[in-house]
C-alpha positions in Angstrom: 93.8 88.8 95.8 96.9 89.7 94.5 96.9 88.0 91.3 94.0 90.1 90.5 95.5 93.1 91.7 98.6 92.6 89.6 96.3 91.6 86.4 94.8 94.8 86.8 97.7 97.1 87.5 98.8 96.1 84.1 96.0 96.3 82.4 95.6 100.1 83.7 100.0 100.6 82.9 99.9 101.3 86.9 103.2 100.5 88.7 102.9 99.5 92.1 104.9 102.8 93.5 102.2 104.8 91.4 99.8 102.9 92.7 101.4 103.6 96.7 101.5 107.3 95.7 97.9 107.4 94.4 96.3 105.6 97.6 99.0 106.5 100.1 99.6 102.8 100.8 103.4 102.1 101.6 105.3 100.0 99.1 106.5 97.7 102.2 102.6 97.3 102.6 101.8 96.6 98.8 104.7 94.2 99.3 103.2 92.3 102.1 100.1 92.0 99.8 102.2 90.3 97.6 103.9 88.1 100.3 100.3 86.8 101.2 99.0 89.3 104.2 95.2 89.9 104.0 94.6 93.8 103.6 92.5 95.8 106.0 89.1 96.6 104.4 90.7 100.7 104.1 93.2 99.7 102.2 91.3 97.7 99.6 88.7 100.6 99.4 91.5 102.8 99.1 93.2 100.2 96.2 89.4 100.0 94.6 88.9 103.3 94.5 92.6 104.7 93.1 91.8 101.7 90.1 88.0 102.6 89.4 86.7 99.0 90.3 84.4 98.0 92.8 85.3 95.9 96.0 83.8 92.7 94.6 86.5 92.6 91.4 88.8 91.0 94.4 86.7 88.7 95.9 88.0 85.5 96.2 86.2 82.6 93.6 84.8 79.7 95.3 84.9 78.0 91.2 
C-alpha cells in the first residue's frame, strides 16, 4: 500500500505533512504506514478522498 501511496503523493507534489494536514491523519500514523501497519478502512477513505482516487487505486495486486 505504501508504495502506491508514495507514487502518488508525488505525482500530485503532496508531502506527507500536507497530506496529515489535509486528512487529519498524524504524521506518526502516516509513518507507521510506511513502517508496514495496515490502515483502518477511515483512514484510507480519508487518504482516497484528500488524493481524488478511489479506494481500489490501493488494493493490493494478486499479478
Amino acid at each position: 500500500m505504501w508504495d502506491q501511496l508514495e507514487e502518488l503523493l508525488k505525482s500530485k507534489n503532496i508531502t506527507r505533512y500536507k497530506l496529515s494536514k489535509l486528512t487529519g491523519i498524524g504524521q506518526t500514523t502516516l509513518q507507521s504506514y510506511k513502517d508496514g501497519v495496515e490502515p483502518s478502512f477511515k483512514n484510507m477513505c480519508k487518504i482516497a478522498d484528500a488524493l481524488d482516487v478511489s479506494l481500489d487505486y490501493f488494493r493490493k495486486r494478486d499479478d
